[in-house]
Residue frames as qw, qx, qy, qz and C-alpha x, y, z in Angstrom:
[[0.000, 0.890, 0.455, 0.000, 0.00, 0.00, 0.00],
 [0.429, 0.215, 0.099, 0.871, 1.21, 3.40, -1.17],
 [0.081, -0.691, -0.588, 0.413, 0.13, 6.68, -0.54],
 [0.308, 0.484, 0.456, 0.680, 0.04, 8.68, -3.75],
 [0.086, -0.241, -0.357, 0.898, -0.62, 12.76, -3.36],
 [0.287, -0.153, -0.381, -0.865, -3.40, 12.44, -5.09],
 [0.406, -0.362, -0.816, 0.194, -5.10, 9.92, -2.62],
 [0.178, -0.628, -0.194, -0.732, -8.01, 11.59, -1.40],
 [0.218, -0.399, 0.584, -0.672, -8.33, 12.63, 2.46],
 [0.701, -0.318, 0.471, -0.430, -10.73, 9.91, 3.26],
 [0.882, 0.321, -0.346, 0.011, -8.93, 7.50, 1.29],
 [0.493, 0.452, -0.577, 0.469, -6.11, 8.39, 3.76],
 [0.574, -0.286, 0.496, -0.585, -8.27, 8.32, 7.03],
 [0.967, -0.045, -0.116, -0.222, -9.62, 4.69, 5.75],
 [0.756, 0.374, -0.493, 0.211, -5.99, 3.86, 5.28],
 [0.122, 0.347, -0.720, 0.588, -4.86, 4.88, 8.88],
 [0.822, -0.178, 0.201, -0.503, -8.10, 3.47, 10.58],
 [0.945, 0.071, -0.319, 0.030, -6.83, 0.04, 9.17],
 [0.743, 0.323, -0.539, 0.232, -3.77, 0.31, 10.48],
 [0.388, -0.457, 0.251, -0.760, -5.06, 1.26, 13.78],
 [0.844, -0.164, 0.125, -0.496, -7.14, -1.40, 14.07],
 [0.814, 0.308, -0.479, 0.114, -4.10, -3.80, 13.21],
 [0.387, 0.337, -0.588, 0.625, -1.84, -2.42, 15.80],
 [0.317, -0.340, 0.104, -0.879, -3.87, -1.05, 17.95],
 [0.829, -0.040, 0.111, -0.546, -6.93, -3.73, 18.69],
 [0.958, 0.102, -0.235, -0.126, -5.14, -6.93, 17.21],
 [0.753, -0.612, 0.230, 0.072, -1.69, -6.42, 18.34],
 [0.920, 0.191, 0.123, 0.318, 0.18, -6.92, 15.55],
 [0.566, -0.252, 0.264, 0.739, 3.74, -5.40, 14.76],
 [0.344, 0.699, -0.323, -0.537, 4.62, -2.70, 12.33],
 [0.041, -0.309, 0.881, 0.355, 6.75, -5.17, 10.72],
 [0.287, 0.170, 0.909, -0.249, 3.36, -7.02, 10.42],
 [0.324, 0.727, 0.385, -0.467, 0.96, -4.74, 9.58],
 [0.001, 0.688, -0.457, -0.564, 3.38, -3.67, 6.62],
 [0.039, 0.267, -0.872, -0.409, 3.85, -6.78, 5.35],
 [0.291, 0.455, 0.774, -0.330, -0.28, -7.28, 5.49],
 [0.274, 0.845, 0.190, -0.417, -1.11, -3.94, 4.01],
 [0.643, 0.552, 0.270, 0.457, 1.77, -4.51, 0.96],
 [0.002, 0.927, -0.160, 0.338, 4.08, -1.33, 2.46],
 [0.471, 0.259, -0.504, 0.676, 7.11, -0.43, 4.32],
 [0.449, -0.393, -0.543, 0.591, 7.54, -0.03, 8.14],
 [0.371, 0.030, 0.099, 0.923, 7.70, 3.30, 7.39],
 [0.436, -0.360, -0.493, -0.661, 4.28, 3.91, 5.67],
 [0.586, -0.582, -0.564, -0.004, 2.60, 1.87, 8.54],
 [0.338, -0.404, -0.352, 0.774, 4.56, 4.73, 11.51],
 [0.015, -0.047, -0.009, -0.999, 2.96, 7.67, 9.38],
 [0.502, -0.371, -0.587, -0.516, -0.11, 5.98, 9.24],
 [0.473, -0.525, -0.676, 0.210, -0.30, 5.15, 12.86],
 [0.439, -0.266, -0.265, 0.816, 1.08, 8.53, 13.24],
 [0.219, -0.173, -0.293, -0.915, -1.45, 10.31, 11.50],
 [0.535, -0.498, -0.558, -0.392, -4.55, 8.43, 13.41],
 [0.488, -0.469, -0.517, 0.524, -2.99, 9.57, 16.41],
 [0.106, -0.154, 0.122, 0.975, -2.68, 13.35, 15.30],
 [0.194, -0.106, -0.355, -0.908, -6.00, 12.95, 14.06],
 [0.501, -0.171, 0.446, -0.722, -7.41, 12.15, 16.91],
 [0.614, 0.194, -0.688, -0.335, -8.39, 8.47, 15.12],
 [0.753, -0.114, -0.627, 0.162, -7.20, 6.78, 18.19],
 [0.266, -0.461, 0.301, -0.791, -8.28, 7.44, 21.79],
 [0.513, -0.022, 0.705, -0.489, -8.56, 4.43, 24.08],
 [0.716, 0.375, 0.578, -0.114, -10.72, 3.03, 21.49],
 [0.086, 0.002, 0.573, 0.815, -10.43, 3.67, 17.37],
 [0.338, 0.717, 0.407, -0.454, -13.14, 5.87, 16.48],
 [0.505, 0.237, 0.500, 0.663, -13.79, 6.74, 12.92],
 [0.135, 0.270, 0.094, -0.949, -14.25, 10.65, 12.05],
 [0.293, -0.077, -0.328, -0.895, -17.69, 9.78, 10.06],
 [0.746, -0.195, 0.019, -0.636, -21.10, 8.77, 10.41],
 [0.980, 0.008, -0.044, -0.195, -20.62, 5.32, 9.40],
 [0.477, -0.644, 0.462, 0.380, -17.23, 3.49, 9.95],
 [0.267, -0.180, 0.808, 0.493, -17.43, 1.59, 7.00],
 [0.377, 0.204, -0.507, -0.748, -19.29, 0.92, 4.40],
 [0.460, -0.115, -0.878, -0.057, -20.05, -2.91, 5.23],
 [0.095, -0.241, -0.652, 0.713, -21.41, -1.08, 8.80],
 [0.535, 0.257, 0.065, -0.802, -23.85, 1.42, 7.33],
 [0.531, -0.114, -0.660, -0.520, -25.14, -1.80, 5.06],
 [0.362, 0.004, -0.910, 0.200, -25.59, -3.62, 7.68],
 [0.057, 0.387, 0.697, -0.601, -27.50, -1.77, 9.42],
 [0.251, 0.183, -0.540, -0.782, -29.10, -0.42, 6.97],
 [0.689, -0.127, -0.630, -0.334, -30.75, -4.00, 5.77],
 [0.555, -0.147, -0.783, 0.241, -30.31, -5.72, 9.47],
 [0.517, -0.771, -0.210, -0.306, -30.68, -2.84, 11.98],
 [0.836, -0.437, -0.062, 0.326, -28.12, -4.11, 13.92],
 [0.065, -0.914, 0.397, 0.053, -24.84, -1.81, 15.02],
 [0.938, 0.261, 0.091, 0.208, -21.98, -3.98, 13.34],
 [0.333, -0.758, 0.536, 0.167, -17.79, -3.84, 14.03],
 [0.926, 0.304, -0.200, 0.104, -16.43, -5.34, 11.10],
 [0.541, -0.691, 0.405, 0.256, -12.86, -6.36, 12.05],
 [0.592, 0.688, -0.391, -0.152, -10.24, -6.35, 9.07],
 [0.668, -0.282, 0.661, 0.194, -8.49, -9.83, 8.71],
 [0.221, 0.509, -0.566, -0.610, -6.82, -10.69, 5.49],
 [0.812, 0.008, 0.224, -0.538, -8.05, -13.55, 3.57],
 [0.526, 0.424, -0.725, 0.135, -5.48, -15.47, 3.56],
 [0.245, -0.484, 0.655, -0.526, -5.87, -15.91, 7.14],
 [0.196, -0.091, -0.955, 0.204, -6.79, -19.18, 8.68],
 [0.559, -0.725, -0.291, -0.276, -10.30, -19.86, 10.75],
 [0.596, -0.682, -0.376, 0.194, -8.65, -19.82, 13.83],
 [0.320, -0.015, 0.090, 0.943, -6.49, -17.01, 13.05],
 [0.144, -0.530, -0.421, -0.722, -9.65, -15.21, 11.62],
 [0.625, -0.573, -0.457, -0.269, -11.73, -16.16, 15.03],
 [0.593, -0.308, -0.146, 0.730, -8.55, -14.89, 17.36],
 [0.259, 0.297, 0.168, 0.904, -8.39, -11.54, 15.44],
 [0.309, -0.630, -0.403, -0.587, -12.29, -10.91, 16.11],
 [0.757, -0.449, -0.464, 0.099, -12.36, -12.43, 19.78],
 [0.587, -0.159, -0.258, 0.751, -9.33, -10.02, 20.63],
 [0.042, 0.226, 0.141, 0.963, -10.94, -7.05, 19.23],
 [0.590, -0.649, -0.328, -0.352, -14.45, -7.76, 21.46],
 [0.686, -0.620, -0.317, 0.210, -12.45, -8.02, 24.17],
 [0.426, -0.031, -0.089, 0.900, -10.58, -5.15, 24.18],
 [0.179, -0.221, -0.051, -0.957, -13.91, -2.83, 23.97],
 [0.409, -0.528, -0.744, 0.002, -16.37, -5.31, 25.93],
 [0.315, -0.250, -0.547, 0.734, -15.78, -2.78, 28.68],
 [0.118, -0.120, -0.452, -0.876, -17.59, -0.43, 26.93],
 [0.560, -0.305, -0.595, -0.489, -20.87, -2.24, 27.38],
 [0.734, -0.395, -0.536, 0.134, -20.39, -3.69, 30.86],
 [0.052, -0.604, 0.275, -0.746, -20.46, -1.28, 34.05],
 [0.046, -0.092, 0.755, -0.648, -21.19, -1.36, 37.86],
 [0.513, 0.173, 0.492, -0.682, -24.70, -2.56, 38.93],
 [0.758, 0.366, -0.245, -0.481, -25.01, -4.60, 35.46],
 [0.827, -0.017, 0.558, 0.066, -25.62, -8.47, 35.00],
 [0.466, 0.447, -0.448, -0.618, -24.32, -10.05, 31.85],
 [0.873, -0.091, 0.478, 0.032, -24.86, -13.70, 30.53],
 [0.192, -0.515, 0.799, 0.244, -22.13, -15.64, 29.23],
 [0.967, 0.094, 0.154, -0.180, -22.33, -18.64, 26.54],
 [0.548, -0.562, 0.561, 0.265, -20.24, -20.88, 26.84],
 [0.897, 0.365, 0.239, 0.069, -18.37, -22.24, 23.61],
 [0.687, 0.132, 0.248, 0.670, -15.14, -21.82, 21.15],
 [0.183, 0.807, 0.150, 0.542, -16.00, -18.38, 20.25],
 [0.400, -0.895, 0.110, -0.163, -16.26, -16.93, 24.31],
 [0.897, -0.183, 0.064, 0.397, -13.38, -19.31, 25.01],
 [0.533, 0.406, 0.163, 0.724, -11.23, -17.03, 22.52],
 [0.224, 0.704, 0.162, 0.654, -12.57, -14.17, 24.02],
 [0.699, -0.706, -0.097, -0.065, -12.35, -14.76, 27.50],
 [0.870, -0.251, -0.160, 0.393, -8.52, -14.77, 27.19],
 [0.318, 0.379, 0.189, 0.848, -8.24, -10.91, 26.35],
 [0.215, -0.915, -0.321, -0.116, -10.96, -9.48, 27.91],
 [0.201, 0.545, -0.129, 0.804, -9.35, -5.92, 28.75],
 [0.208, -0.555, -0.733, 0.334, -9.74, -5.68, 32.90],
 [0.030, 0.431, -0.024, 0.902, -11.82, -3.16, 34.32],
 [0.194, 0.007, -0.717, 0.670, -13.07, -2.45, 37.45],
 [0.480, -0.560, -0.379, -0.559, -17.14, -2.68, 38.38],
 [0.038, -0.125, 0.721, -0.681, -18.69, -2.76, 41.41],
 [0.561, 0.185, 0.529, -0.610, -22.07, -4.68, 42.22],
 [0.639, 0.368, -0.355, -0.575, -22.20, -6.39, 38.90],
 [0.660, -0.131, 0.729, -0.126, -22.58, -9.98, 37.93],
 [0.172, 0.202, -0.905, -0.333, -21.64, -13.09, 35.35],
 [0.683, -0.134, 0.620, -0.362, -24.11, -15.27, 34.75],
 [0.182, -0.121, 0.948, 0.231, -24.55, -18.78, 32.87],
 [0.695, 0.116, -0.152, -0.693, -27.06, -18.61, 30.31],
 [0.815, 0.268, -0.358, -0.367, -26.71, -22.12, 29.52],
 [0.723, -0.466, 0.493, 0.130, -25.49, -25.75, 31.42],
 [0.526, 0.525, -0.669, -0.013, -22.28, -27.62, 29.76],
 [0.414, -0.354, 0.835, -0.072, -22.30, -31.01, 31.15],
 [0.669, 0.223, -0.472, -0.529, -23.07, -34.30, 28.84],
 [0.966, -0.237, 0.057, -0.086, -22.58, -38.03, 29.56],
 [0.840, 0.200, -0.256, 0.434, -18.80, -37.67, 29.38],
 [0.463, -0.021, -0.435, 0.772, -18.24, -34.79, 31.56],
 [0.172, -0.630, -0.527, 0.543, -19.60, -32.24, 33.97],
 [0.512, 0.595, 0.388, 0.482, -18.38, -29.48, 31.99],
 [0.551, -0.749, -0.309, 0.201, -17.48, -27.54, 34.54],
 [0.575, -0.516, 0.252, 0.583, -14.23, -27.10, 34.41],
 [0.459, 0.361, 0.487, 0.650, -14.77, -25.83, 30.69],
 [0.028, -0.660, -0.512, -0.548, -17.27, -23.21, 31.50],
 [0.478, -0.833, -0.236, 0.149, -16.44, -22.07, 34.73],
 [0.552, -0.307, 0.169, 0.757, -13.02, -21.27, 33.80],
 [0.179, 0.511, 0.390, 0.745, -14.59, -18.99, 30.59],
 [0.334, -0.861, -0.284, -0.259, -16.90, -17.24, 33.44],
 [0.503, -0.716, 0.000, 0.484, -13.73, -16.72, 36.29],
 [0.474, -0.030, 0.251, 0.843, -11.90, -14.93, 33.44],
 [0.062, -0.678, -0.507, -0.528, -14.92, -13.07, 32.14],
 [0.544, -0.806, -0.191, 0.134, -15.31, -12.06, 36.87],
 [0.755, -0.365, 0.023, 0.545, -11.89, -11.47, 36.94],
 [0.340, 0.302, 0.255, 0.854, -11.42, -8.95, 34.39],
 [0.063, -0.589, -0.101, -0.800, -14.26, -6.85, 35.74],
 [0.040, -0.173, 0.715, -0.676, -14.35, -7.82, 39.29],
 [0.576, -0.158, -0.242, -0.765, -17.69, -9.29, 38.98],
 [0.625, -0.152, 0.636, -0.428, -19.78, -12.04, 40.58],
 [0.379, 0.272, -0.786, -0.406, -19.75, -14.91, 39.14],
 [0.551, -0.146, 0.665, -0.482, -22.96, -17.45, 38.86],
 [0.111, 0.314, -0.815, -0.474, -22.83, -20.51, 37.55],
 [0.784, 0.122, -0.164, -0.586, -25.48, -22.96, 35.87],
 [0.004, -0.417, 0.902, 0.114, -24.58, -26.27, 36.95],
 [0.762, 0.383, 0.325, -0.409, -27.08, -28.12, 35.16],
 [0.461, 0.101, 0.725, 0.502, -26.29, -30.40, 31.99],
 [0.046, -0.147, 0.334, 0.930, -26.62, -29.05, 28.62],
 [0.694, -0.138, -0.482, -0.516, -29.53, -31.21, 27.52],
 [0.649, -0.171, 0.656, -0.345, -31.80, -33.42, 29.95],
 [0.018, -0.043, 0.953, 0.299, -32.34, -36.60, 28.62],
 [0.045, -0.514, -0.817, 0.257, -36.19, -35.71, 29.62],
 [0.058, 0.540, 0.075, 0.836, -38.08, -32.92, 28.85],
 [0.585, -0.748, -0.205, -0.239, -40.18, -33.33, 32.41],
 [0.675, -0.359, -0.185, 0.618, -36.55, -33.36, 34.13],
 [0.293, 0.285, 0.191, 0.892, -36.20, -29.99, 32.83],
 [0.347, -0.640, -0.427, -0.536, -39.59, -28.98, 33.47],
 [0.705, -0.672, -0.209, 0.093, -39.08, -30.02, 37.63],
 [0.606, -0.123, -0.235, 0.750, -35.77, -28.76, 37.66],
 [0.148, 0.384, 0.099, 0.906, -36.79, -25.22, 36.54],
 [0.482, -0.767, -0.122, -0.406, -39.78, -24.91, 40.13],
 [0.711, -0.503, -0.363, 0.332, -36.98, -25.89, 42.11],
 [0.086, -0.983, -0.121, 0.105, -35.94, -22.00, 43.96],
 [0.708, -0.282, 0.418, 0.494, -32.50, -22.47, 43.29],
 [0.384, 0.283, 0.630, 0.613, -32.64, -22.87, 39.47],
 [0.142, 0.855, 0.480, 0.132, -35.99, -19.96, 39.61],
 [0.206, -0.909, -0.119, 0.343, -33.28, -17.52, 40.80],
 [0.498, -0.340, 0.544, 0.583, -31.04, -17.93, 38.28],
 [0.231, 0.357, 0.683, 0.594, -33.06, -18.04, 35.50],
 [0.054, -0.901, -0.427, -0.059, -34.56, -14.63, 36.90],
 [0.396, -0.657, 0.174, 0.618, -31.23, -13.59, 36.80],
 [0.420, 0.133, 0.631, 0.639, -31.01, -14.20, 33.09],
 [0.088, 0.634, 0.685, 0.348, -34.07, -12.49, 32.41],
 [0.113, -0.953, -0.156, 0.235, -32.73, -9.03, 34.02],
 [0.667, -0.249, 0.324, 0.623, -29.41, -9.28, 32.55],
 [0.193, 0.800, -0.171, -0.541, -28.47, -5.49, 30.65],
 [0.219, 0.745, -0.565, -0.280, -25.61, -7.29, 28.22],
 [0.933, 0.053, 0.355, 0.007, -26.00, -11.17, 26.84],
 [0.269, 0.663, -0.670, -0.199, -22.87, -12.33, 24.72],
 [0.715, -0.046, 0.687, 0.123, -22.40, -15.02, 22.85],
 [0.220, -0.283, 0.861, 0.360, -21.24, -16.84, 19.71],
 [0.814, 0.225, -0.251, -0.474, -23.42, -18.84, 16.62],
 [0.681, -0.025, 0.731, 0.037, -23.06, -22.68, 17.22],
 [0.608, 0.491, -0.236, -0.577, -23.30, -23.88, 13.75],
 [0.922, -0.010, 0.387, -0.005, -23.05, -27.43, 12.10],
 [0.764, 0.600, 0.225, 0.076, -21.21, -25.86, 9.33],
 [0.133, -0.917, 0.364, 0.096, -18.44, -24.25, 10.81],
 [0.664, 0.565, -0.417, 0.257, -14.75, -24.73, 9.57],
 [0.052, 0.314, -0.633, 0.705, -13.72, -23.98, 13.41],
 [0.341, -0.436, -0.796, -0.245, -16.43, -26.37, 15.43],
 [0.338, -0.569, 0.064, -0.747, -18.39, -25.23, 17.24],
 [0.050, -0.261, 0.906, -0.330, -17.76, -27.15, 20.78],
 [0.670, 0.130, 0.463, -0.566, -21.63, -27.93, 21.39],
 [0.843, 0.442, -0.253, -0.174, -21.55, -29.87, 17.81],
 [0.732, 0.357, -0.572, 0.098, -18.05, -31.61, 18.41],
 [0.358, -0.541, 0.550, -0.525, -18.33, -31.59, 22.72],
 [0.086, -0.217, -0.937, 0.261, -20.11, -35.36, 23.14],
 [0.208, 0.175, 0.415, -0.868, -23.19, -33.29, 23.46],
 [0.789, 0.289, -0.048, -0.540, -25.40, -34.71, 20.54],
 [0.574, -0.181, 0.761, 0.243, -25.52, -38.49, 19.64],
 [0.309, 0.075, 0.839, 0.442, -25.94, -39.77, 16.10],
 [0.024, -0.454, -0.850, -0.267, -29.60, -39.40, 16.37],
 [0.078, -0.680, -0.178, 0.707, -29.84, -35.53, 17.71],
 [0.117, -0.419, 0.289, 0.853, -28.20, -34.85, 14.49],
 [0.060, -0.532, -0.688, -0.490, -30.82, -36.49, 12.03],
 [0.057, -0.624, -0.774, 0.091, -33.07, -34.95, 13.64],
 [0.069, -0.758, -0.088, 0.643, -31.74, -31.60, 13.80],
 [0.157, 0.052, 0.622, 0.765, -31.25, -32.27, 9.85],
 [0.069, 0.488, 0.815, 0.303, -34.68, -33.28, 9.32],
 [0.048, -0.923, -0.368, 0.105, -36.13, -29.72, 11.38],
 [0.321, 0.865, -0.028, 0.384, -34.16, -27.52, 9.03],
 [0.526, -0.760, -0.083, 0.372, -31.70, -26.72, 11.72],
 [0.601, 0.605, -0.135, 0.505, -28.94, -24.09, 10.84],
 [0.369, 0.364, -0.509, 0.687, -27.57, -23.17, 14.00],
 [0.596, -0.578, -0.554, 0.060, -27.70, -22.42, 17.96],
 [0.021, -0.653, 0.346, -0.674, -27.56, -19.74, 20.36],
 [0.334, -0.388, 0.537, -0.671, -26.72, -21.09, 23.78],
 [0.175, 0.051, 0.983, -0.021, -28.09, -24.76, 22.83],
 [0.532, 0.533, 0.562, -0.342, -31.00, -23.72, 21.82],
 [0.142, -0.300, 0.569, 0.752, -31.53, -23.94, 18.29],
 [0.436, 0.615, 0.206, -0.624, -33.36, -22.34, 15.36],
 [0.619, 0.501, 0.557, 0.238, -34.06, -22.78, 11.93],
 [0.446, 0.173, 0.254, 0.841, -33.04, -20.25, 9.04],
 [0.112, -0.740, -0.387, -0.539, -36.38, -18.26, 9.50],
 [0.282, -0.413, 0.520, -0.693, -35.50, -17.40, 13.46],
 [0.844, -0.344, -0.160, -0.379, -38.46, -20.04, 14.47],
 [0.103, -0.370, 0.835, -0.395, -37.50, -22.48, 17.28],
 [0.760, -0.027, 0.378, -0.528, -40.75, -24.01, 17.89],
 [0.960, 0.138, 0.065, -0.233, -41.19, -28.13, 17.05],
 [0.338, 0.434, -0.776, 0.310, -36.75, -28.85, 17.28],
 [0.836, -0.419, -0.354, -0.030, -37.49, -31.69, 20.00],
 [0.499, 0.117, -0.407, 0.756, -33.44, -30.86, 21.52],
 [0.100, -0.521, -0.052, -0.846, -35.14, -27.67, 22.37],
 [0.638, -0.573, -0.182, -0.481, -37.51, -29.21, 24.45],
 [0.908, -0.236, -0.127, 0.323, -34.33, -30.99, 26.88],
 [0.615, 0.383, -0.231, 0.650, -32.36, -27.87, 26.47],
 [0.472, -0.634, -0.221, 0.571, -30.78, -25.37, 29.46],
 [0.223, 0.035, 0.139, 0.964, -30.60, -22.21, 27.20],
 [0.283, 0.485, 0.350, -0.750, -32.95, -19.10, 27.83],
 [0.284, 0.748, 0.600, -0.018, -36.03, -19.31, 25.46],
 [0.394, 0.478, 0.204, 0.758, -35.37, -16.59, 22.70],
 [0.217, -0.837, -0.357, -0.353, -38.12, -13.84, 24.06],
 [0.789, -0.481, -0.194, 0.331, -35.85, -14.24, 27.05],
 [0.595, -0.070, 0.223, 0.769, -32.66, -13.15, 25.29],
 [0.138, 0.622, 0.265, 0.724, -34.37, -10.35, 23.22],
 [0.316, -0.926, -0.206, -0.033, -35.74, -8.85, 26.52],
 [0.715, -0.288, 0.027, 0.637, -31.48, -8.02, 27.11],
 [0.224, 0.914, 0.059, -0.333, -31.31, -4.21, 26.15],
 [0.096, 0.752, -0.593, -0.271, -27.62, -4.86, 24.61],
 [0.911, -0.133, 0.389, 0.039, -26.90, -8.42, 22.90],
 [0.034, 0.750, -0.573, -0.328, -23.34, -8.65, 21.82],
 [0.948, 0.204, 0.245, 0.015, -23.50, -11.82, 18.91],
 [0.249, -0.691, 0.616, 0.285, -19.75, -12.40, 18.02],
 [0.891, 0.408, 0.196, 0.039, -19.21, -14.68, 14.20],
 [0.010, -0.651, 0.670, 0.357, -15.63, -15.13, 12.44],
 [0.336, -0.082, 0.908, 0.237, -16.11, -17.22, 8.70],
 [0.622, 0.052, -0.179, -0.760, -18.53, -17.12, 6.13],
 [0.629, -0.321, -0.678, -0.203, -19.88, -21.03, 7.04],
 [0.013, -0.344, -0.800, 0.492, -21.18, -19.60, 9.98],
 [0.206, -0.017, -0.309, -0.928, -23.31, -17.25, 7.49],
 [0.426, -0.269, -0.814, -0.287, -26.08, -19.58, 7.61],
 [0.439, -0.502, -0.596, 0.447, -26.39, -19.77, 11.35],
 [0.098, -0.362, -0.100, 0.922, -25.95, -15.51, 11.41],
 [0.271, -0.154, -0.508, -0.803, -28.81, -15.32, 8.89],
 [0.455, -0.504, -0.695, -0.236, -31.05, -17.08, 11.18],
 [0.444, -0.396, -0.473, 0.651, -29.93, -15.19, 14.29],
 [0.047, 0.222, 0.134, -0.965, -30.74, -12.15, 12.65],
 [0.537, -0.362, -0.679, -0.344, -34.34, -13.71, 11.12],
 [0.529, -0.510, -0.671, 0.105, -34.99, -14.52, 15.12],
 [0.020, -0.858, 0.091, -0.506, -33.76, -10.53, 16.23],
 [0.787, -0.362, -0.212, 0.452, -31.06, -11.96, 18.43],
 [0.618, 0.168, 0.098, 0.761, -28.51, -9.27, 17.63],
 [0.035, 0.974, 0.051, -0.216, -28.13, -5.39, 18.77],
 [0.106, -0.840, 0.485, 0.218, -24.24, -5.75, 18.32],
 [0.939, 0.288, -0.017, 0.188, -22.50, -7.82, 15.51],
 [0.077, -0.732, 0.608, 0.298, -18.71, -8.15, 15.45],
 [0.831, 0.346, 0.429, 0.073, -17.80, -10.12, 12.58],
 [0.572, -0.374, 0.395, 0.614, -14.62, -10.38, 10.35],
 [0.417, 0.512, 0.297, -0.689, -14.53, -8.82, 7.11],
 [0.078, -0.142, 0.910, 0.381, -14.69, -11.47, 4.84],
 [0.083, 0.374, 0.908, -0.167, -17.75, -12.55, 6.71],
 [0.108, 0.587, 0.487, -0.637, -19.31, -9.48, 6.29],
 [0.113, 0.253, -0.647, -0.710, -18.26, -8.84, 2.62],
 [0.182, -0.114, -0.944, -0.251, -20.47, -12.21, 1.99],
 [0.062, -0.586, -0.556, 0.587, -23.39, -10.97, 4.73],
 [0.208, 0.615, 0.019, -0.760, -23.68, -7.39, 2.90],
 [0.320, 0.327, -0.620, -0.637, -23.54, -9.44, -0.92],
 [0.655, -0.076, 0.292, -0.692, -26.13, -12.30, 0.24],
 [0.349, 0.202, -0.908, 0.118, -23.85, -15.24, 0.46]]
């Protein structure tokens, strides 16, 4: 990348914003970011050195116009939804891609999450990534909670999901309360009695005040699984079945169908994730995707009006805004 003098001013704000968001949000080197962006070390210090002079970067990378991008204003545009594309080359690997995003939510989660506010947590490969970045910051009175159990018939799951939630407390001093309940009963009436016992009724009235829900798309089609698809958590005969009822993905174990619908998936009825209506009542839901084969699963999530906040790479979002 050059920087011709004819290169118009917001050709040269777009260009330092990228390399902002390289150094800045992902971490990488100059030497890096150079040899990403097709330039010298050099280029990438005037560039970083112009989005600091122009006020570009401040604690966070703000962009001087309306929209940051282009792929943002479609997005919301057609979806509604406030959208953070994150720039990853496309060369990059899935789990390179799904690092890149996972570092950039957790460097501005704080943002969202303050004193005296609940959030819920799902557990899976996405939070997992993003629970090892989270940026700390100090709350007071606020709580974690577990939207969703994570045990199966091979383990408790504990020790997977509690360790995403003490990193999630730890970064913002928060309370941390967990769901220790299996992912799926094997029953729906074990489900049914577990949820009048006073225990389980206060938890799941925690969920259902909670300011800020985050989570991930489950999907059958990811390139990077999705743990609930490759955990032990579904036998043989989960998955016909989630063929046969259209299934394209899951928020929190529960799972929907390309139109948003939930209703007549049988899993559903055996699962420990909050009932959509639940989730939508959350004033802020932060839905976190890296890949276009989780496109599918992000087409039904926004069909079912999960989503206030998308972060999503921009490969994914290229393919999202051209109706891959």
């Amino acid at each position: 990348m050059t920087l011709p003098n004819d290169l118009t001013l917001s050709d040269r704000t777009s260009d330092a914003l990228t390399a902002a968001h390289l150094y800045y949000m992902q971490d990488l080197t100059m030497d890096a970011i150079a040899h990403e962006l097709h330039t010298s070390r050099s280029s990438v210090s005037r560039l970083l050195s112009q989005a600091r002079a122009s006020g570009l970067v401040d604690i966070q990378i703000r962009s001087p116009l309306d929209a940051t991008s282009n792929l943002e204003k479609v997005i919301f545009d057609r979806y509604h939804v406030t959208a953070h594309v994150v720039p990853v080359p496309d060369h990059a690997s899935d789990v390179d891609r799904l690092d890149r995003v996972a570092l950039s939510v957790a460097r501005i989660l704080g943002q969202y999450f303050d004193s005296n506010m609940t959030m819920g947590i799902a557990w899976g490969s996405t939070l997992n990534a993003i629970s090892r970045h989270v940026t700390p910051k100090r709350t007071h009175n606020s709580q974690i909670v577990q939207l969703n159990g994570a045990g199966n018939m091979r383990t408790t799951g504990l020790d997977y999901a509690s360790e995403i939630l003490r990193r999630f407390g730890d970064a913002f001093g928060a309370h941390v309360e967990q769901f220790p309940v299996p992912a799926f009963f094997d029953d729906p009436a074990t489900r049914q009695a577990f949820w009048r016992e006073r225990g389980v009724i206060r938890l799941l009235q925690m969920q259902g005040r909670m300011d800020v829900a985050l989570f991930g798309l489950g999907s059958p089609f990811s390139d990077v699984p999705s743990h609930v698809y490759a955990g032990g958590y579904l036998e043989s005969e989960d998955f016909d079945a989630l063929g046969r009822g259209g299934v394209v993905g899951d928020v929190a174990t529960v799972f929907f169908r390309a139109d948003g619908s939930t209703d007549g998936i049988p899993l559903n009825e055996r699962s420990t994730g909050p009932d959509f209506a639940v989730l939508r009542r959350a004033p802020r839901r932060i839905c976190v995707v890296s890949g276009s084969s989780k496109l599918a699963s992000l087409h039904g999530a926004l069909s079912a009006r999960l989503i206030t906040d998308l972060f999503i790479d921009e490969g994914a979002a290229h393919a999202l805004c051209d109706g891959a």
